[in-house]
TIGU-175383 format. One record per residue (C-alpha): residue number from 1; x, y, z. Coordinates in Angstrom, 3 decimals, padded with zeros to 6 digits. Layout:
N
[NUM,[X,Y,Z]]
...
//
This chain:
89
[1,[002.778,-034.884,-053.882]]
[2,[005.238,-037.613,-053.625]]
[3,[006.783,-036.651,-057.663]]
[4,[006.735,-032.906,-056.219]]
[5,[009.219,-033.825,-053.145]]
[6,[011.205,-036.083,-055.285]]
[7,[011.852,-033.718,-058.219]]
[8,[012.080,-030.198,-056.556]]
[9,[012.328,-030.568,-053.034]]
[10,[015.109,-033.040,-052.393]]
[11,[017.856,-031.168,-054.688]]
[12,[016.933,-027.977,-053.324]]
[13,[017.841,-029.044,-049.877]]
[14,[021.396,-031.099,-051.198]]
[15,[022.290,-027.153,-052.637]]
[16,[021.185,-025.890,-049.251]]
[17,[023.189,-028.140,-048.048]]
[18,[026.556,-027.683,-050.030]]
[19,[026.264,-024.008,-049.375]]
[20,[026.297,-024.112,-045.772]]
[21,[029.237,-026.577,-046.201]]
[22,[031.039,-023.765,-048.744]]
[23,[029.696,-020.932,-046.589]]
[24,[031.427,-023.180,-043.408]]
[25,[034.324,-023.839,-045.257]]
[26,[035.341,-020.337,-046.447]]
[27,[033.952,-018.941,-042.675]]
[28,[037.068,-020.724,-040.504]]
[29,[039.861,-019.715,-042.382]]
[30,[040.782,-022.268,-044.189]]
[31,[043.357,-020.368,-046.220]]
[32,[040.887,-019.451,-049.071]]
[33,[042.275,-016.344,-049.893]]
[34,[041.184,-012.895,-049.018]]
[35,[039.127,-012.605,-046.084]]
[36,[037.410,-009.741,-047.887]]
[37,[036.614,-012.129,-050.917]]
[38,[035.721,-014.971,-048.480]]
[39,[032.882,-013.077,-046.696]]
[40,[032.104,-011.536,-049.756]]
[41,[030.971,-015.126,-051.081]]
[42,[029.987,-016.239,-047.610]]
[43,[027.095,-013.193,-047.867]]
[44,[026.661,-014.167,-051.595]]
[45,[025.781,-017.535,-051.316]]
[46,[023.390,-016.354,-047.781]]
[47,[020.848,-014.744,-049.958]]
[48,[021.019,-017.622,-052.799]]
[49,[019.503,-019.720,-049.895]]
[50,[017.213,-017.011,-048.966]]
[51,[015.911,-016.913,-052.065]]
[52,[015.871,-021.034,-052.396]]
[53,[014.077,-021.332,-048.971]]
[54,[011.568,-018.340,-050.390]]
[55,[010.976,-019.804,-054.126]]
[56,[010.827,-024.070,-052.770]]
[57,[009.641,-023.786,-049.125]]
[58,[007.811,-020.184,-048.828]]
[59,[006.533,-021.904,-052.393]]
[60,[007.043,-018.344,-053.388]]
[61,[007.527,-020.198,-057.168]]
[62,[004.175,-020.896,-057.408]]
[63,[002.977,-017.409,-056.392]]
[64,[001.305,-014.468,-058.685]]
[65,[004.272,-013.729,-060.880]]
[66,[004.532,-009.942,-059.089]]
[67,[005.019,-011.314,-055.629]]
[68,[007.630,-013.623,-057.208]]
[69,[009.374,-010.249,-059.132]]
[70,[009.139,-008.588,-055.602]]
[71,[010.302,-011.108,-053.801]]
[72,[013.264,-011.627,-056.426]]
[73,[013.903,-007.733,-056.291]]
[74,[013.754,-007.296,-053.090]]
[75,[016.787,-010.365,-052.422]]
[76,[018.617,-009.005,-055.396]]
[77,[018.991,-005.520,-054.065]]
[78,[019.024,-006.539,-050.638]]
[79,[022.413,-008.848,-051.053]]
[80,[023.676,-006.049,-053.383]]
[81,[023.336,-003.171,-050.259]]
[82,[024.572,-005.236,-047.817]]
[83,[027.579,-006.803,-049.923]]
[84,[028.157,-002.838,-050.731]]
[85,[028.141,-001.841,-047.337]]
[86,[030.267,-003.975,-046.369]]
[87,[032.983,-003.442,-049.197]]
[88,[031.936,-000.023,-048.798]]
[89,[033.468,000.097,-044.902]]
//
């Protein structure tokens, strides 16, 4: 269990990390641009953690490879409609 924590766990949680701190960073205006691109990104890089936290800690890797596809489809076109609606309006 120990090798498990060490060689999955802990870099999963230091990209967690680093994409709150992006998802921070781009969220008070630090002059990054388009606001439109910005949250773009910002919602982006949201449901690459969702599906992190769902694959490492949900141990949704280690599932029956369908739930995994599900799961995987089901962030995929999730991040796609909202990221649409939102260019969209």
């Amino acid at each position: 269990m120990t090798k498990l924590v060490r060689s999955a766990l802990i870099p999963v949680w230091l990209v967690l990390v680093v994409a709150t701190g992006i998802s921070w960073y781009l969220g008070v205006d630090h002059g990054s641009g388009s606001p439109v691109t910005a949250s773009t990104v910002i919602l982006v890089v949201a449901f690459a953690k969702v599906t992190l936290i769902g694959l490492y800690f949900m141990e949704l890797r280690h599932a029956p490879a369908l739930l995994r596809w599900i799961f995987l489809g089901w962030s995929g076109v999730a991040c796609a409609a909202v990221v649409g609606i939102y260019l969209a309006s």
